[in-house]
C-alpha positions in Angstrom: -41.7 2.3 48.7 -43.7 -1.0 48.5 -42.8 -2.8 51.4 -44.2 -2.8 54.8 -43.4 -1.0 57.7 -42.2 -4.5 59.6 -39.8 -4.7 56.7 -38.8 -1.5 56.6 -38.1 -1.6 60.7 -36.0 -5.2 59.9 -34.1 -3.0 56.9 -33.7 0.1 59.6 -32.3 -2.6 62.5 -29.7 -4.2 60.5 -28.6 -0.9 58.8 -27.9 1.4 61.3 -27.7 -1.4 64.7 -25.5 -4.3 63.2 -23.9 -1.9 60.0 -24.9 -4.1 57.6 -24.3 -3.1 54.3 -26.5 -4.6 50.9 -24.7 -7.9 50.6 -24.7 -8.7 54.4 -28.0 -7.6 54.6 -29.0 -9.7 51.9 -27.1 -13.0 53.3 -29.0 -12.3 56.6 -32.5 -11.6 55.1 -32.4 -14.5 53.1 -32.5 -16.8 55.9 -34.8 -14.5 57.8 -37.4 -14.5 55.6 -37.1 -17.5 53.8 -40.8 -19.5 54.8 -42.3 -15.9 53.2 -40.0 -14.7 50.1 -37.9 -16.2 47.6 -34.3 -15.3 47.5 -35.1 -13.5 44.2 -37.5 -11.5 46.1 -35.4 -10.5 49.0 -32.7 -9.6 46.5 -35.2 -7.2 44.9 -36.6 -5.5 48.0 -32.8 -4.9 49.1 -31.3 -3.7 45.9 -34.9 -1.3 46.2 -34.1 -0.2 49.7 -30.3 0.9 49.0 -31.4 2.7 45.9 -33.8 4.6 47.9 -31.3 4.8 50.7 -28.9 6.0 48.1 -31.0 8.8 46.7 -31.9 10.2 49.5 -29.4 10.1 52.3 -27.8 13.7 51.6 -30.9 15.1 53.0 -30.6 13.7 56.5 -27.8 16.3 56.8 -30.6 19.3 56.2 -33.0 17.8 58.7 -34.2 19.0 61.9 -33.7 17.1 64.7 -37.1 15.1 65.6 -38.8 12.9 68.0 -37.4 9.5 67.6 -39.4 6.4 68.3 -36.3 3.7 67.5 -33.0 3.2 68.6 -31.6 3.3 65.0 -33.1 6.6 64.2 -32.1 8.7 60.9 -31.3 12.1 63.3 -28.0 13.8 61.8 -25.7 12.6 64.3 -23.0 15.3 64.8 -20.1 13.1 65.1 -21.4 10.5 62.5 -18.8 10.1 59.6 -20.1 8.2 57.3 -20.4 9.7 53.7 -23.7 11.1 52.2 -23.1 11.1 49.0 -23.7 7.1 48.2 -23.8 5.8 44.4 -27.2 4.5 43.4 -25.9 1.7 41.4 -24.3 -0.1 44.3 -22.8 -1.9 41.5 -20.1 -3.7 43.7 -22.8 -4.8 46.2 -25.4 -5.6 43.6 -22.8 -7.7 41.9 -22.3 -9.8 45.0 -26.1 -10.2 45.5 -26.5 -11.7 42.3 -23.7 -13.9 42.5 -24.9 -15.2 46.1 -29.0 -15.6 44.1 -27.1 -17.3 41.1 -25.0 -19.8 43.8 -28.3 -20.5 45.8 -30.2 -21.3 42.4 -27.8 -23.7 41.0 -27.7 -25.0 44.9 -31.3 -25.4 44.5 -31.4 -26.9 40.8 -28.9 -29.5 41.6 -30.5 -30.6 45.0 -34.1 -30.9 42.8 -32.4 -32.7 39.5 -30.8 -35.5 41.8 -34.2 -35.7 43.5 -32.9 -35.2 47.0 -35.1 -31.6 47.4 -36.9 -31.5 50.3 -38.7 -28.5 52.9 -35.9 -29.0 55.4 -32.7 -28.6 52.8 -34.1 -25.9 50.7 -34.8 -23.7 53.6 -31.1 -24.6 55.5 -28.9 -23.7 52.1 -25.9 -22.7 53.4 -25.1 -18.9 52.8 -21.7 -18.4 51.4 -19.8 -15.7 52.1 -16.5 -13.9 50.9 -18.0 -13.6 47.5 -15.1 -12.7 44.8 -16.6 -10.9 42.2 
């Protein structure tokens, strides 16, 4: 998939344990992971994992059920109603995401063209939320 298995356990976590769907994920990642990846980069590798996700969900229903090593483990849960059938586009979603990149890009632009850019208020940008798209 091109991401590592410490990313893919952080994508796993906030999926299944605090339901985050591709826009909250994103909004929490960004901050996460900001010393290592640009928000253009986290936007990618989320917008990548939901796709996947996307594509291949309607087979956990066909699975056996396994050995699970994590608490937010893929097993068919019997009473789980949550669809599996899921759009690829995310287009909603996806929207938002690059709405949030553009905001955090014009946040960045401004702070750097007034000369006020530093380490410390690049990396504590404020995350907005309630995006109206």
């Amino acid at each position: 998939m091109g991401m590592t298995y410490s990313e893919l356990s952080q994508f796993g976590k906030l999926r299944k344990i605090d339901n985050c769907g591709p826009f909250s994920m994103y909004c929490k990642l960004v901050q996460t992971w900001s010393d290592t990846c640009t928000p253009k980069q986290v936007s990618d590798k989320v917008k990548h994992f939901f796709r996947c996700y996307a594509i291949n969900r309607h087979k956990m229903t066909v699975l056996t059920p396994s050995y699970h090593a994590e608490c937010y483990s893929p097993d068919d849960n019997r009473f789980d109603l949550r669809p599996f059938l899921y759009r690829a586009n995310w287009s909603w979603q996806f929207r938002a995401i690059d709405k949030q990149l553009d905001y955090l890009n014009s946040v960045k632009r401004s702070a750097s063209s007034s000369g006020n850019l530093t380490k410390k208020s690049s990396s504590n940008s404020k995350i907005r939320t309630g995006v109206t798209v």
